[in-house]
PATI-968164 format. One line per field, with one value per residue (C-alpha): x, y negated, z negated; residue number from 1. Coordinates in steps of 0.5 Angstrom, whole numbers. Last residue first. Layout:
<recs>
X = c(X; ...)
Y = c(Y; ...)
Z = c(Z; ...)
i = c(NUM; ...)
</recs>
This chain:
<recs>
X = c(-5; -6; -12; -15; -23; -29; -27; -29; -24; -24; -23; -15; -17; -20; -15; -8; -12; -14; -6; -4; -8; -6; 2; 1; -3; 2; 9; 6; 6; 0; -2; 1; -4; -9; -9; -8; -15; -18; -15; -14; -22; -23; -18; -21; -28; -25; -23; -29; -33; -27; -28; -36; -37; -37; -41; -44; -36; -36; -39; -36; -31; -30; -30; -24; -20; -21; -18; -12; -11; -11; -6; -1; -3; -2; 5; 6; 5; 8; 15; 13; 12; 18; 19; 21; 16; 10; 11; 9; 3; 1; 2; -2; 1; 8; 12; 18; 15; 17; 12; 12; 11; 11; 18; 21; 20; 23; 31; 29; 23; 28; 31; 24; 22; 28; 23; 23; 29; 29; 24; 27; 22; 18; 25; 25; 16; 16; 20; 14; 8; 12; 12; 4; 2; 6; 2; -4; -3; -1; -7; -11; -18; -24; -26; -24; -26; -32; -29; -24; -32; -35; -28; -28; -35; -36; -38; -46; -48; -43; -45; -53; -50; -47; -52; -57; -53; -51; -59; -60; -54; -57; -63; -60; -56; -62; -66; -61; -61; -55; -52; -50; -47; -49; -52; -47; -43; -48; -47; -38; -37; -42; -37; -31; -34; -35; -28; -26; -29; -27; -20; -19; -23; -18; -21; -18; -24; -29; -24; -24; -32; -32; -27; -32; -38; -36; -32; -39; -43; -37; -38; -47; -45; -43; -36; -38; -45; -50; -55; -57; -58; -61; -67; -67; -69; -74; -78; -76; -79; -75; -74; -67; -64; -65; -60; -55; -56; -55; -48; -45; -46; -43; -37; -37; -38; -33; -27; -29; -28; -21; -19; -23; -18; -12; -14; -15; -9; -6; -9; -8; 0; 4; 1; -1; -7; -8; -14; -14; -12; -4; -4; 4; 9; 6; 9; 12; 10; 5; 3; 2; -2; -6; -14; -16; -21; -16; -11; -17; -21; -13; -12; -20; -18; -12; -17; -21; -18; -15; -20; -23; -16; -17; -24; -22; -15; -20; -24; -20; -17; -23; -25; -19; -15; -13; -6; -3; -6; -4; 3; 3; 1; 6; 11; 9; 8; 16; 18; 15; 19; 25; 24; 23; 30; 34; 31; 33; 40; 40; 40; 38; 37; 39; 46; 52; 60; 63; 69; 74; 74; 70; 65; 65; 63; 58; 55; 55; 52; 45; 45; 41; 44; 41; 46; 51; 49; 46; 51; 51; 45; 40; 35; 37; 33; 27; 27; 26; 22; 17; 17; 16; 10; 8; 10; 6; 0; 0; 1; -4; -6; 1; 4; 0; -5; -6; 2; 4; 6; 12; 11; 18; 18; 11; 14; 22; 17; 12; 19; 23; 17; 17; 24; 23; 17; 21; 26; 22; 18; 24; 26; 20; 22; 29; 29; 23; 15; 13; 6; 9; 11; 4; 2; 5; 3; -3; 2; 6; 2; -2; 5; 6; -1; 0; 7; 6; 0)
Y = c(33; 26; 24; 29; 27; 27; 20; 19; 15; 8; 6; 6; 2; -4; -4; -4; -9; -14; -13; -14; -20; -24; -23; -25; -31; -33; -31; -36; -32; -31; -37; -39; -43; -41; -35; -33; -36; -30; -25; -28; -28; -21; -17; -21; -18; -11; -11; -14; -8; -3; -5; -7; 2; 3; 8; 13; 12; 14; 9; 3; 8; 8; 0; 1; 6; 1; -5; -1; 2; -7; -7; -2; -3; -10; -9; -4; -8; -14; -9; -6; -13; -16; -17; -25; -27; -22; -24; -31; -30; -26; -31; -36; -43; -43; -44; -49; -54; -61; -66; -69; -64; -65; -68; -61; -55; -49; -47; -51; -45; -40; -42; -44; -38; -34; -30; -22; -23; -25; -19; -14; -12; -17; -22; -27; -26; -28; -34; -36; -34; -38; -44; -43; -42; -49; -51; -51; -53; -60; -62; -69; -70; -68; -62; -60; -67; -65; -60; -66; -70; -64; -63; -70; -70; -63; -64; -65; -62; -56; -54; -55; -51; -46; -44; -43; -38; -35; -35; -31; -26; -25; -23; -19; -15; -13; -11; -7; -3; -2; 6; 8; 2; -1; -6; -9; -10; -16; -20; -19; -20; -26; -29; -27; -31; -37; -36; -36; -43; -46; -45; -46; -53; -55; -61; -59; -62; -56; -50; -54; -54; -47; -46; -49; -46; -39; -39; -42; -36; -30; -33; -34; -26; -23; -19; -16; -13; -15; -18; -23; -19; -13; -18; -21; -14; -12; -19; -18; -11; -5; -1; -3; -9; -14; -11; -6; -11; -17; -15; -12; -19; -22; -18; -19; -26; -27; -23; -27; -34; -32; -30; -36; -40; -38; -39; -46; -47; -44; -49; -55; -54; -55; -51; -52; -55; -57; -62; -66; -74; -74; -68; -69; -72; -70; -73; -67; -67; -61; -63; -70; -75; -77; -80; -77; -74; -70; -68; -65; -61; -58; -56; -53; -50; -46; -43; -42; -37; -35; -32; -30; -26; -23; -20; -16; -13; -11; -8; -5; -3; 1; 4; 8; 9; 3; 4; 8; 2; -3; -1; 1; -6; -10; -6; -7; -15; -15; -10; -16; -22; -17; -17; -24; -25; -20; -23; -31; -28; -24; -31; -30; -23; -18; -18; -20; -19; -25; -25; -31; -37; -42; -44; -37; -33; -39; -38; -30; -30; -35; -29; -25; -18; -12; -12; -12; -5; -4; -4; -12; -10; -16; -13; -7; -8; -11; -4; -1; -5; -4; 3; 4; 0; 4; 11; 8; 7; 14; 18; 15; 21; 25; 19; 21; 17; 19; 20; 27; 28; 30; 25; 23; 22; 19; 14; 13; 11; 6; 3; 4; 0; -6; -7; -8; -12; -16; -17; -20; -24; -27; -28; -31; -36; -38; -38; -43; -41; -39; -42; -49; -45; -44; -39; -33; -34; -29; -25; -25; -23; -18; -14; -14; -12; -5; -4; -5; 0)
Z = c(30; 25; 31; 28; 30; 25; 22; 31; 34; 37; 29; 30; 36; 32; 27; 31; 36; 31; 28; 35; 37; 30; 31; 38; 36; 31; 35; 42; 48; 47; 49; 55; 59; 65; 66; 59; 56; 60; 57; 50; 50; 54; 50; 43; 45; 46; 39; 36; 40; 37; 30; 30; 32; 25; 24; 30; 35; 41; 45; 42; 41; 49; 50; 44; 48; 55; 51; 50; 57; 59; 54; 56; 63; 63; 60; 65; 72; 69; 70; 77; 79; 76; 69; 69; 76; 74; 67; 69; 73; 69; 63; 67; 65; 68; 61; 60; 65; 66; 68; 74; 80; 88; 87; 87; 83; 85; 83; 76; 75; 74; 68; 65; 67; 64; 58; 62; 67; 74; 78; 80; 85; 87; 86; 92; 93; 86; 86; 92; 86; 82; 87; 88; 80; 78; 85; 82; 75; 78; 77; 79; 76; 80; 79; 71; 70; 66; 62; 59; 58; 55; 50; 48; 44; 43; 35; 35; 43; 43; 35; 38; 45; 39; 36; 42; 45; 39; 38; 45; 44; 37; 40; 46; 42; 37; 43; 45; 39; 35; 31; 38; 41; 47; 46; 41; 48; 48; 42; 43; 51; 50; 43; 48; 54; 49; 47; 53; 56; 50; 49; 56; 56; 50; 46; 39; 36; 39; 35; 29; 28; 31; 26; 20; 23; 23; 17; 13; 16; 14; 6; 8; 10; 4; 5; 1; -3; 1; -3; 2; 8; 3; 2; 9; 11; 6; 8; 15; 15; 16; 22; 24; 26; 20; 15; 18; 24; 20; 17; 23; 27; 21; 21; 29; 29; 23; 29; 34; 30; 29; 36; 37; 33; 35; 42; 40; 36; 42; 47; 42; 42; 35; 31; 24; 25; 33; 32; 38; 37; 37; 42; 42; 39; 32; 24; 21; 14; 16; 22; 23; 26; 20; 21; 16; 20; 24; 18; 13; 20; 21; 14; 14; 20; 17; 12; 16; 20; 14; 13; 19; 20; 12; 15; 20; 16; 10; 14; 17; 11; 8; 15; 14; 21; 19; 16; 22; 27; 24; 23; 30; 32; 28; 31; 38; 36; 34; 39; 44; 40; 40; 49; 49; 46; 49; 56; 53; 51; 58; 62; 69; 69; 73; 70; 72; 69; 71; 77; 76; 82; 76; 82; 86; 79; 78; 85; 84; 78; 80; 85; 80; 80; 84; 89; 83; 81; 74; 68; 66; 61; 61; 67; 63; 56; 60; 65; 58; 53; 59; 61; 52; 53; 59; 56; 49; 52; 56; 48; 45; 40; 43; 39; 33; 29; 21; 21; 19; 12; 8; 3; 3; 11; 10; 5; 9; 16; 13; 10; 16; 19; 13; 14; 22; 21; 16; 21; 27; 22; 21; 27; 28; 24; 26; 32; 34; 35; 29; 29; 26; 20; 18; 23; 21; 15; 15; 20; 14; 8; 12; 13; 6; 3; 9; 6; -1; 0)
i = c(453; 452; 451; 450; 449; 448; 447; 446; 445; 444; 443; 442; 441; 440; 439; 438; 437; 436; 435; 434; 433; 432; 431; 430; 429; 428; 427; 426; 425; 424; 423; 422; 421; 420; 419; 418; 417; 416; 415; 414; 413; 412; 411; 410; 409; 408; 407; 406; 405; 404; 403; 402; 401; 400; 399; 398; 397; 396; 395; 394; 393; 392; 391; 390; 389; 388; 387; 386; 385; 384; 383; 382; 381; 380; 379; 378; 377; 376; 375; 374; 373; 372; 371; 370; 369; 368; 367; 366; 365; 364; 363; 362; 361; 360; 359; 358; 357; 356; 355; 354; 353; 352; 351; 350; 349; 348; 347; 346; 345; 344; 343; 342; 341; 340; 339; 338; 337; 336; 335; 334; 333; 332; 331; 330; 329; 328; 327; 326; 325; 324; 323; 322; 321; 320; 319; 318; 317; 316; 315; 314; 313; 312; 311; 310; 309; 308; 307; 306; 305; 304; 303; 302; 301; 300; 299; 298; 297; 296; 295; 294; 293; 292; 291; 290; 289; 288; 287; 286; 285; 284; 283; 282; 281; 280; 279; 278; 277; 276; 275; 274; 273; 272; 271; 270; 269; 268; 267; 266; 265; 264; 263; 262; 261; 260; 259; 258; 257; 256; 255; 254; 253; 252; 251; 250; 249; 248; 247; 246; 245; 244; 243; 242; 241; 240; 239; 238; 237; 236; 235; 234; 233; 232; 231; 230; 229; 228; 227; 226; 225; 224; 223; 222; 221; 220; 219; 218; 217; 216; 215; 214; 213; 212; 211; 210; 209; 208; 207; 206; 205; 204; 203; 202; 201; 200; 199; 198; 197; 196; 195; 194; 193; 192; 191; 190; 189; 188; 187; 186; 185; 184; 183; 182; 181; 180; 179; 178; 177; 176; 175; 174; 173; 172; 171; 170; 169; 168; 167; 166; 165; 164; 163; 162; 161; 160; 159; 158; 157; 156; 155; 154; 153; 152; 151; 150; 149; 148; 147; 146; 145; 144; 143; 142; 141; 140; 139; 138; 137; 136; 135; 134; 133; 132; 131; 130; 129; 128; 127; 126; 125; 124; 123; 122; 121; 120; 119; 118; 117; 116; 115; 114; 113; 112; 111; 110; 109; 108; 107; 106; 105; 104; 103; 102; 101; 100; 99; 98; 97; 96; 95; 94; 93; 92; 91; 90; 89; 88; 87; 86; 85; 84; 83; 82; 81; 80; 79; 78; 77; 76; 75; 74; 73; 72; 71; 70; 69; 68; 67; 66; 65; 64; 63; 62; 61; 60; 59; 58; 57; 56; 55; 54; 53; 52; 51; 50; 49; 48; 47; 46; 45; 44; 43; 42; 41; 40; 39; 38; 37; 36; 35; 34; 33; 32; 31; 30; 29; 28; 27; 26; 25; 24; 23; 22; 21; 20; 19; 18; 17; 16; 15; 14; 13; 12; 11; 10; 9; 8; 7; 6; 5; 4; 3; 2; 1)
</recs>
């Protein structure tokens, strides 16, 4: 248990060293992840047990991740052969008239550093993952993301409304007036927060069709909704709020949209589980729908006007995405080298765009020029094979099939948000999807079936 309490204590404060974006902190949580797997592994080989999930259990996920971490450790590796090297090493082995030991990366350093970020997800997931196939701690975990949600949500909400543009004692460069807590870029903050708000709406959900979708009258039903013993729902209710509330004031056009189609993909994909009616689903579908129009209406000022000028105002995203796509094409195969945008992209930029780039926006698009098509390839399969595990235990799954559909909700949330900017690619969001998606597949099986054999 110190393992599993542990490892929600750092990704619950994963987002309050600026989202852990620089070096220091998510190499820190790069190495507590490390000790907290030795641990996990040191206990069940104490004990003589087997892991409640094994790797024959979700063996495809794990040969395409493992495909993955592979070709991103040889890309930095100056052992493949020289055609396969980026030419960038060429050019400097002519400029300093000595021969350099090239690599298909651009910058091994920046490859190595993303490819520890990935194991550090991966990592975050596995324990999550082994420790939730107890419907106890996924429960736990699904209602500590809300939790700390909000409480991230309610700092943002004190620094917007009084008046402060800092974060933390940091005064802000950016995104003066959008809300952003303790994140730096309001769009990550806003994928945070819908992550979060997801994870409410689904504990809420669950609670009121256990009390209001079954055959008991409305009376009965409302009585057994207020007595529920935990979480109560008036406690998921007010998180709910705040974080829409949070949410809406960061202004993210992108933030909004894909938690919307997540709330969507969460109210309707009740329906076609086996313990919910799709008359509950269509219900709560419809008062969601109406919530968050009035929600929208009272506190969406800035938001509606950004989603107004999607159409007409001038953006060079579109010609981000069109020079990746050509940096693509040099590289299908080989790609550059996982983290090296930023390098790569100085060759493709010209006058045509202002703004300095570090990241292209649309995260496939992104992998598909630092991993290689065959690469990116993987890695989306890996997390699309999940997204698919928990679609089948929302079918399979007689009781706590909330687990698996708010696993498939977050999927199509940071899924969509990720075609238009870089979310996940920040350490606190990614932190938090991989141990939503630890839970939410661990009860994607049956409590009847042996995934430890």
């Amino acid at each position: 248990m110190i393992v599993f309490r542990s490892l929600l204590a750092l990704v619950v404060l994963a987002p309050l060293p600026l989202a852990s974006v620089y070096v220091w902190s998510w190499g820190l949580m790069a190495s507590i992840v490390g000790v907290l797997l030795v641990g996990w592994a040191f206990s069940h080989a104490h004990r003589g047990e087997q892991p409640p999930v094994a790797v024959k259990s979700i063996w495809p996920f794990v040969v395409l991740f493992g495909v993955t971490v592979l070709w991103a450790l040889i890309q930095s590796l100056p052992l493949t052969p020289e055609s396969w090297h980026h030419p960038i090493w060429n050019t400097a082995s002519e400029a300093l008239g000595r021969d350099l030991r090239g690599s298909v990366s651009l910058n091994p350093y920046a490859t190595r550093s993303a490819l520890l970020r990935l194991l550090t997800y991966g990592g975050i997931f596995w324990l999550s993952l082994q420790y939730c196939r107890s419907s106890t701690r996924a429960r736990h975990v699904i209602f500590m993301v809300p939790a700390a949600g909000a409480l991230y949500s309610i700092y943002g909400l004190i620094v917007q409304f009084s008046g402060s543009q800092t974060i933390l004692w940091f005064d802000k460069y950016a995104y003066k007036n959008d809300l952003t807590s303790t994140f730096v870029n309001r769009n990550s903050f806003a994928t945070f927060a819908g992550l979060t708000l997801l994870c409410a709406s689904g504990l809420l959900l669950d609670a009121l069709r256990k009390s209001l979708g079954g055959a008991l009258g409305w009376r009965d039903g409302l009585h057994r909704l207020l007595n529920t013993a935990w979480p109560p729902p008036w406690i998921l209710l007010v998180a709910c709020i705040v974080i829409a509330t949070a949410l809406l004031l960061s202004h993210s056009r992108g933030g909004f949209i894909s938690t919307g189609a997540g709330l969507l993909t969460l109210c309707l994909i009740q329906g076609i589980t086996r313990e919910a009616r799709l008359r509950f689903a269509l219900s709560v579908t419809v008062v969601a729908v109406v919530a968050g129009t009035l929600l929208f209406a009272v506190g969406g000022e800035g938001t509606d006007q950004r989603l107004a000028r999607i159409s007409v105002e001038t953006q060079e995203r579109p010609l981000v995405y069109e020079k990746t796509v050509e940096a693509i094409e040099a590289a299908p195969v080989l790609g550059t080298g996982y983290g090296t945008f930023e390098e790569v992209f100085r060759f493709y930029r010209d006058e045509s765009l202002r703004s300095f780039y570090m990241e292209a926006h649309n995260t496939y698009l992104e992998n598909g020029l630092e991993l290689g098509l065959p690469g990116a390839f993987a890695l989306f399969a890996t997390i699309g094979g999940l997204a698919v595990l928990t679609l089948c235990g929302v079918r399979r799954r007689y009781r706590n099939a909330i687990f698996p559909c708010i696993g498939f909700a977050v999927t199509v949330q940071v899924g969509i948000h990720a075609m238009v900017d870089f979310s996940l690619q920040i350490p606190a969001v990614a932190a938090f999807y991989s141990l939503v998606m630890g839970a939410a597949c661990a009860q994607s099986w049956s409590s009847r079936e042996h995934t430890g054999r």
